[in-house]
LOPALUM-829472 format. One record per residue (C-alpha): residue in one letter; x, z, y. Coordinates in steps of 0.5 Angstrom, whole numbers. Layout:
<marpas>
A,X,Z,Y;
...
</marpas>
This chain:
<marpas>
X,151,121,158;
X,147,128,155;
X,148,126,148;
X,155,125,149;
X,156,131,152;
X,152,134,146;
X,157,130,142;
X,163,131,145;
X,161,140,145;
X,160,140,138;
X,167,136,136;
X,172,142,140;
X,172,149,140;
X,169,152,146;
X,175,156,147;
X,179,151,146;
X,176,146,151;
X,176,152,157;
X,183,154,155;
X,184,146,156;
X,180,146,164;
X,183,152,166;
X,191,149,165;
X,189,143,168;
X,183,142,172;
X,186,140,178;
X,189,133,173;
X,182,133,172;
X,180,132,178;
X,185,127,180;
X,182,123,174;
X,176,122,177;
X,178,120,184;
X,182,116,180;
X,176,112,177;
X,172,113,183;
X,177,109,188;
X,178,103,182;
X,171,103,182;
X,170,102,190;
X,176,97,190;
X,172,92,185;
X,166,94,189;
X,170,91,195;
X,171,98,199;
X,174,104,200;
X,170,111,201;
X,174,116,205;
X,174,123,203;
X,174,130,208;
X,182,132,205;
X,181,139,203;
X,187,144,203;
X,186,148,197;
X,186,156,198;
X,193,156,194;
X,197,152,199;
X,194,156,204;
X,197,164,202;
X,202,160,197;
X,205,154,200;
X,212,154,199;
X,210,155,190;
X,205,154,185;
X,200,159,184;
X,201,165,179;
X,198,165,172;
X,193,170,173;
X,194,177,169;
X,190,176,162;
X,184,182,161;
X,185,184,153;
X,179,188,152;
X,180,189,144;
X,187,192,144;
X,189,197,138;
X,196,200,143;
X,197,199,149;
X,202,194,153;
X,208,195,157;
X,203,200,162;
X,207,206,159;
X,210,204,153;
X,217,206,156;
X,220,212,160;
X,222,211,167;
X,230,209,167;
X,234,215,169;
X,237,215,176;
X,243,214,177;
X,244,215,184;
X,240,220,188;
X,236,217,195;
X,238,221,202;
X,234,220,207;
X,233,213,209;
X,228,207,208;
X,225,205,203;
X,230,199,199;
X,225,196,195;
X,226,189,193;
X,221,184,196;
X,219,177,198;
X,220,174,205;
X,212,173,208;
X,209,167,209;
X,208,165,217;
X,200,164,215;
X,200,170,212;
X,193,175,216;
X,195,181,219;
X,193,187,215;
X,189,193,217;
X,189,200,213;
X,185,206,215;
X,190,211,215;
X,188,218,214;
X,193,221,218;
X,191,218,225;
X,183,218,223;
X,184,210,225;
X,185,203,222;
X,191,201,224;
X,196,195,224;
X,200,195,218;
X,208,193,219;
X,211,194,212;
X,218,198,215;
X,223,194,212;
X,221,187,213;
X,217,183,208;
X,218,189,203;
X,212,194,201;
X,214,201,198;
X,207,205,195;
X,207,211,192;
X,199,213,188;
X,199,219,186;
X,197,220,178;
X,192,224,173;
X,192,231,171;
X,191,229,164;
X,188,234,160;
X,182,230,157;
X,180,222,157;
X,180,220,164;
X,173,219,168;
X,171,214,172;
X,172,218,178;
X,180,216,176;
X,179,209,175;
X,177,208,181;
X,183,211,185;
X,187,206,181;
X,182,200,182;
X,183,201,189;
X,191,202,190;
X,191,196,184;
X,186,191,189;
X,191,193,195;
X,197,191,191;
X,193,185,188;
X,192,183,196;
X,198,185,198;
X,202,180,193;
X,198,175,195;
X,200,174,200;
X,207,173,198;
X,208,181,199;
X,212,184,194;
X,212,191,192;
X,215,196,189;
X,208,201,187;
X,209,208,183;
X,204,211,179;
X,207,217,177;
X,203,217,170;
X,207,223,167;
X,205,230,170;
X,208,234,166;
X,209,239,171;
X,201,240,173;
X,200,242,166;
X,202,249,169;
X,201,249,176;
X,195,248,181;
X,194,248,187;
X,197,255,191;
X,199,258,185;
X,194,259,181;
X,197,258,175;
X,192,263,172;
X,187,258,173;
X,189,251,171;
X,193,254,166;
X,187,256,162;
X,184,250,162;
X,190,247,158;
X,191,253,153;
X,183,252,152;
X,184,245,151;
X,191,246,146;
X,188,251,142;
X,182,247,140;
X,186,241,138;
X,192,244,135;
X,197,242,140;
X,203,245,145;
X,201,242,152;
X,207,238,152;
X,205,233,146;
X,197,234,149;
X,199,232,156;
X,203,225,153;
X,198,223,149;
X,193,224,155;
X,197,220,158;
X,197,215,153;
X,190,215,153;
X,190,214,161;
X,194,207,160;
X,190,204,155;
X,184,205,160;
X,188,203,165;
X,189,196,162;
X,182,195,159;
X,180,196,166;
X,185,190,168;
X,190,194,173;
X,197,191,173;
X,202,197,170;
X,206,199,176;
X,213,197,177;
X,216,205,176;
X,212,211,171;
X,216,217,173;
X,216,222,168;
X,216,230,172;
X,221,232,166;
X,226,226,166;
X,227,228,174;
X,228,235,173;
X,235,234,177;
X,232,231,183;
X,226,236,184;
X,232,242,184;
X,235,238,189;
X,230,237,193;
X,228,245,192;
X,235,247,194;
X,235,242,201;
X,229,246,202;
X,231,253,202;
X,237,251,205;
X,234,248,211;
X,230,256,211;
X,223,253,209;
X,223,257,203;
X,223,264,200;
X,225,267,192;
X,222,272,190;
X,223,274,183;
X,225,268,181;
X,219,264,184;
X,220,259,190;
X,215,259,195;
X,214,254,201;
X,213,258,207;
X,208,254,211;
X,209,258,217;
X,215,255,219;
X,212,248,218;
X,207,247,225;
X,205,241,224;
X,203,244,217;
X,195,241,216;
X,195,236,221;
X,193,230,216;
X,188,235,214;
X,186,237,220;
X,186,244,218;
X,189,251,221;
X,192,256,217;
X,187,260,218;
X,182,255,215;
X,186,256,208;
X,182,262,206;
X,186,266,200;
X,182,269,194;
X,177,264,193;
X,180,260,187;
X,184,267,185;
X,187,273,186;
X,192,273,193;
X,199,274,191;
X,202,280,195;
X,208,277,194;
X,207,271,199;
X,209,271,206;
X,203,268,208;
X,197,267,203;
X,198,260,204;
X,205,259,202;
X,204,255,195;
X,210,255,189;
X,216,250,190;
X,218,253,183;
X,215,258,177;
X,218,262,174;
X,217,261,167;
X,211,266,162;
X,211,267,154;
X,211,261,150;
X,211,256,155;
X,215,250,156;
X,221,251,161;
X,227,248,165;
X,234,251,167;
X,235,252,174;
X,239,256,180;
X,233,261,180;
X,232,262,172;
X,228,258,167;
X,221,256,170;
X,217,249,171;
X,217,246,179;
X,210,247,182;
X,205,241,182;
X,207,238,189;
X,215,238,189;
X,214,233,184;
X,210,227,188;
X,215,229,193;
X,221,228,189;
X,219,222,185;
X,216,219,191;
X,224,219,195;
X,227,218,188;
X,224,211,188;
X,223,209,195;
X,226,215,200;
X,223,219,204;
X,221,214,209;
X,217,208,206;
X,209,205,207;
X,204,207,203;
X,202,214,200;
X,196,213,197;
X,190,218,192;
X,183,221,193;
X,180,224,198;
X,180,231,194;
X,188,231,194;
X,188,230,202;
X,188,238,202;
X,193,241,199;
X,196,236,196;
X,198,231,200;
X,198,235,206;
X,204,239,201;
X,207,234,200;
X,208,232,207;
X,211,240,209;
X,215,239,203;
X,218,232,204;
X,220,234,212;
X,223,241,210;
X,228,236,206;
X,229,231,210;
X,227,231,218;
X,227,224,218;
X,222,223,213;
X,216,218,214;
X,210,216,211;
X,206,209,215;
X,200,209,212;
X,197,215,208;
X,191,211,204;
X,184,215,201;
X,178,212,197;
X,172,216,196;
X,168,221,191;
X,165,217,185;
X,157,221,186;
X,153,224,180;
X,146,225,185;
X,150,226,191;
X,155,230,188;
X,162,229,187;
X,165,228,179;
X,170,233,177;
X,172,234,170;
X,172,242,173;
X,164,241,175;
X,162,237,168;
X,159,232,171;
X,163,226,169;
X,163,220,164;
X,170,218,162;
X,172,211,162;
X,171,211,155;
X,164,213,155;
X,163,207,160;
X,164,201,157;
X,163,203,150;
X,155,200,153;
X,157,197,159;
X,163,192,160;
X,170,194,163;
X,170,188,168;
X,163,191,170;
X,165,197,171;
X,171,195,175;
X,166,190,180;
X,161,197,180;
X,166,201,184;
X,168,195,188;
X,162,194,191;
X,162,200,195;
X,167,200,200;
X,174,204,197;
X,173,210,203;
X,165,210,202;
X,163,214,196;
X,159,211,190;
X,154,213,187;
X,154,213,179;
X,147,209,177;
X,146,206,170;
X,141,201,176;
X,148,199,180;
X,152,198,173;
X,146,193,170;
X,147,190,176;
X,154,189,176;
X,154,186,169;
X,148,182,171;
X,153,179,176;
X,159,178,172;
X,155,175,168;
X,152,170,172;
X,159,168,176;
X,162,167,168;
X,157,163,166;
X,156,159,172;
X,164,158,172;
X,164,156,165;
X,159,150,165;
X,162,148,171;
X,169,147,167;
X,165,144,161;
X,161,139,166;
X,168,137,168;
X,172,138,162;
X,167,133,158;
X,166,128,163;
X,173,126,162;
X,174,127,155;
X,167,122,154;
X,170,117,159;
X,177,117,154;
X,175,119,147;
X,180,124,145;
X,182,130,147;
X,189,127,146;
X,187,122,150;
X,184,125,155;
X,192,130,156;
X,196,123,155;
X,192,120,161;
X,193,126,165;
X,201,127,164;
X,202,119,166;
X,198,120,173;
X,203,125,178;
X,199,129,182;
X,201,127,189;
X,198,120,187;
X,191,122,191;
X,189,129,195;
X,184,133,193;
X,179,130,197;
X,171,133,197;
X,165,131,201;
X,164,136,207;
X,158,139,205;
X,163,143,200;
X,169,144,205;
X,165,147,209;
X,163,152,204;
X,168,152,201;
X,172,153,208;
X,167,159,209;
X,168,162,203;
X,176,163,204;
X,175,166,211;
X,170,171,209;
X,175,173,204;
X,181,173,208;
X,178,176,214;
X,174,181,209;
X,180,184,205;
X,186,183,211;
X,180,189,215;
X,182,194,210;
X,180,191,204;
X,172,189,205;
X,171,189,198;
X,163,187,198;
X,163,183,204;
X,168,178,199;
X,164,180,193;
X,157,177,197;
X,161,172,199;
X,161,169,193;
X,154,167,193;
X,155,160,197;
X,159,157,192;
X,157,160,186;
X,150,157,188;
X,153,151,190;
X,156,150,183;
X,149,152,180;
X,145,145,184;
X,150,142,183;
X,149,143,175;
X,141,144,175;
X,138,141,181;
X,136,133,181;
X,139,133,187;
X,145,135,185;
X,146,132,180;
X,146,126,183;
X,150,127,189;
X,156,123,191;
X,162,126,188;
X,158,131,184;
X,164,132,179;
X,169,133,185;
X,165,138,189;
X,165,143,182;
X,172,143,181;
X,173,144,188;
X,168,150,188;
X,170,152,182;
X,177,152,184;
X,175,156,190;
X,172,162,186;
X,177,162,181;
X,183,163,187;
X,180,170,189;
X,177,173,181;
X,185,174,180;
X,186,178,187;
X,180,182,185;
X,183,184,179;
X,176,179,176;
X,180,174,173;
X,179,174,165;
X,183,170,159;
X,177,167,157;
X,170,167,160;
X,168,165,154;
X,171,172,150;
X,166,175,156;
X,160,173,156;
X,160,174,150;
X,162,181,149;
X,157,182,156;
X,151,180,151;
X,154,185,145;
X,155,190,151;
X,148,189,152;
X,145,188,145;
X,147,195,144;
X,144,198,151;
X,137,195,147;
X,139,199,141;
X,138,190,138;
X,141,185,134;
X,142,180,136;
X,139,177,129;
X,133,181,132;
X,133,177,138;
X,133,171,134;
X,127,173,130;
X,122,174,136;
X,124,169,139;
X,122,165,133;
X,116,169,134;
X,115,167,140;
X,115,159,139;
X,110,160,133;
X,105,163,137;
X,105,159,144;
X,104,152,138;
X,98,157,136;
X,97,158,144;
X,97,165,142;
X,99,166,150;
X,98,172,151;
X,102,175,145;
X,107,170,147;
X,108,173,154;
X,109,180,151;
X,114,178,147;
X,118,175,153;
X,116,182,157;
X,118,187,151;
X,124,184,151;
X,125,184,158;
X,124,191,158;
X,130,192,154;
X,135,188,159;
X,134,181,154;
X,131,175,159;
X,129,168,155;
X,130,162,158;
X,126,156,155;
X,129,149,156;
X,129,142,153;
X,134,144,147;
X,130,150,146;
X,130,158,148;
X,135,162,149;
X,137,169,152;
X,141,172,156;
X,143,179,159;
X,140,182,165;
X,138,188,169;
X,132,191,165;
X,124,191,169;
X,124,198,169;
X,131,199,173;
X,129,192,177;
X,123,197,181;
X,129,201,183;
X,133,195,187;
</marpas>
């Protein structure tokens, strides 16, 4: 049998033969109970075995599971992400309830808790509208690339997204990745402030802040996609809803929470008292003049600005107080209703834009409509640099690019998911080469699994063209996914983890620990004698592997090709050791030559060199290999 395997894998291609297993494992499956039960009828007996429910029929039970989102890591443009504008609003939303579209959800679905920032508790999610979800995450300020800090906001909200979706939840999400107006404006009207940064920034390269911001944007989007986050249903562009902030600024002043001075627009948080109470602030918490000089023409040095009016040279609008731009907070407020109402599930961001922000946010989006509404208001924590927040404003950041240029994005992705998204992370190249080392692992396990499977067939029918013909005469109704109870039950495990795990405000490192039963299961099954001579040996690793591959896609983990990324982890890694992989090759041809010289000793530092640098060897029966792992020097700080 091992020289056909060895046979058969020379003869296809190794994408093409993964390609094949992932679209039809389950036939697969099927042909080897197939073959089992005909041989135990000539034997003259029948073994009956435990029926597993796979994890699809349970969250899907009325449909087929969807085709997992295909992670492109070498894109030269980016997707539909932010290829588009927003379409332009042809009806304006009052105050109601959010009338986003949705799917009716399955009675087997788990009930949710989310951490609400507003009550300081985890509570029972209920979507407001029955089996529909409305969530609105609030976007970058794009004056340079985006830092890991970023990613993992929208890794987060994405995961929800994932999660929810899963269980036949299906929302209407919004990034609003296009901020034009925060270019100009920040928080209490410190125009001056973040104004300089983008003069700065516009100067050095030559550009007006309009044509800066979008191509930040842009940037933003790539990154985005690299880190396999679903694009989001609507991208509301600030200056494509100029109509609805006026309108919501008017609302405003007519309702007496506003003020005009000079042809600038502020909100007067003294009208509001319930203003800082998603904070947990009082107004006079709110120090005036830290940040910059107190505007003598504010009621009250916490007032911030609806409306600015315009400066020399840069970009405005027309309005009913003259020419300006809105200010930073009126435009989350506006797109959000615009889209969803002014009532509707999820708000969501980091924990830095809790104050002042959202709690902006909320005194505006009441002061224009008394019926507004958010459920649940949804915050991850600060990405750490020595204990210490990441900001652009600090300097301490790595930007997503200068990441995985050396470590791969899925890496990055399992790294910032291996903290709980309300904890902060602390930034590490130790957790990194960690998190690659794991990925690496549960790739590499998954795919020998779908090769052993893939080739046991291909072996007993010849050709691949048999092999498909055999499976499309065979319906899958003919016998059940059946696995020896061993398996079910870590199997069955497994699934309880993850739903009990994400459904308790999205317990991501309980479920990625989780993973760790099947993923050695699948590993004896492979490697031990043991396994490799258990009863339905075959069944137990599609099972397995099956089990792995219904959760990857939820968490956002699932790639086109497990082939493609374990093969851009080794160069990731190649190029952290400052190696190629030629040279790899060479020492480990030095290596061989000295152990048959029983140079032990040399051979043993060669093995430790490059150990040192992140490469493992692994001698087997065909020869020595290597892998990636996690360097010894890093290794002590585990």
């Amino acid at each position: 049998m091992e020289g056909c395997l060895k046979l058969e894998l020379k003869k296809y291609d190794i994408r093409l033969l993964e390609n094949f297993l992932m679209t039809n494992w389950e036939r697969l499956l099927q042909l080897q109970l197939v073959r089992a039960k005909r041989k135990a009828a000539k034997m003259g007996s029948v073994s009956l075995l435990k029926c597993y429910r796979p994890f699809f029929s349970t969250l899907f039970p009325s449909s087929a599971p969807p085709r997992p989102h295909a992670a492109i890591f070498r894109t030269k443009k980016p997707p539909s992400f932010c290829a588009a504008s927003s379409p332009p609003l042809t009806a304006e939303k009052d105050c109601r309830k959010s009338d986003a579209a949705g799917l009716t959800l399955t009675n087997s679905a788990p009930e949710v808790w989310l951490h609400n920032t507003m009550s300081k508790t985890k509570q029972l999610f209920e979507p407001k509208v029955k089996s529909k979800v409305g969530m609105y995450v609030c976007g970058v300020t794009a004056y340079d690339l985006s830092h890991i800090g970023h990613a993992r906001v929208y890794i987060n909200f994405d995961l929800l997204y994932r999660f929810l979706s899963s269980l036949r939840t299906r929302l209407s999400h919004s990034y609003p990745l296009f901020r034009f107006g925060t270019n100009w404006l920040s928080p209490l009207g410190n125009w001056a402030d973040t104004s300089s940064i983008w003069d700065l920034k516009a100067k050095e390269l030559g550009e007006d802040p309009i044509s800066l911001s979008k191509r930040y944007c842009e940037e933003f989007c790539r990154d985005m996609v690299t880190l396999n986050c679903l694009p989001p249903s609507v991208e509301p562009k600030v200056s494509e809803h100029m109509p609805q902030i006026i309108d919501m600024i008017e609302k405003i002043l007519n309702n007496g929470y506003a003020y005009i001075v000079d042809g600038d627009v502020y909100f007067n948080v003294e009208k509001f008292p319930e203003y800082g109470k998603l904070s947990s602030r009082d107004l006079e918490d709110n120090r005036a003049g830290e940040r910059v000089a107190v505007d003598s023409r504010k009621k009250n040095p916490a007032d911030f600005a609806l409306w600015k009016s315009a400066k020399p040279g840069e970009p405005f609008w027309e309005s009913p107080w003259g020419s300006g731009r809105p200010g930073w907070h009126i435009e989350c407020s506006a797109m959000s209703a615009a889209y969803l109402g002014y009532s509707f599930d999820i708000h969501g961001g980091g924990i830095d834009l809790v104050f002042p922000h959202h709690e902006n946010e909320i005194a505006q989006s009441c002061a224009a409509c008394k019926k507004s509404d958010i459920s649940v208001w949804m915050h991850n924590g600060f990405v750490t640099v020595d204990s210490v927040k990441m900001s652009k404003s600090l300097g301490n950041f790595f930007t997503i690019r200068q990441v995985i240029d050396i470590y791969h994005p899925l890496a990055l992705r399992y790294f910032l998911m291996s903290a709980h998204y309300r904890s902060p992370v602390n930034y590490s190249n130790v957790q990194l080469e960690s998190a690659s080392d794991r990925i690496f692992y549960i790739y590499e396990v998954l795919l020998s699994s779908g090769i052993t499977l893939f080739l046991r067939a291909l072996c007993c029918l010849s050709t691949l063209h048999e092999c498909e013909s055999f499976l499309n005469q065979h319906d899958q109704t003919i016998l059940k996914d059946s696995i020896p109870p061993d398996t079910s039950n870590i199997i069955d495990k497994f699934h309880g983890v993850f739903l009990t795990s994400m459904s308790d405000d999205l317990h991501t490192p309980v479920v990625l620990a989780g993973m760790s039963d099947p993923l050695k299961s699948i590993n004896d099954l492979l490697h031990t004698r043991k396994g490799k001579k258990q009863q339905f040996r075959l069944e137990s690793l599609a099972a397995l592997e099956k089990s792995i591959r219904d959760v990857l896609p939820v968490l956002g983990l699932m790639p086109a090709s497990y082939s493609e990324v374990l093969l851009q982890l080794k160069e990731k890694a190649l190029k952290r050791a400052n190696l190629t992989e030629d040279q790899v090759l060479q020492k480990i041809e030095e290596r061989a030559a000295a152990r048959i010289e029983r140079e032990y000793a040399k051979s043993d530092a060669i093995r430790n060199d490059l150990a040192v640098l992140g490469i493992t060897l692994m001698d087997g029966p065909n020869g020595t290999t290597w892998r990636p792992t996690i360097p010894l020097p890093l290794q002590e700080l585990l």
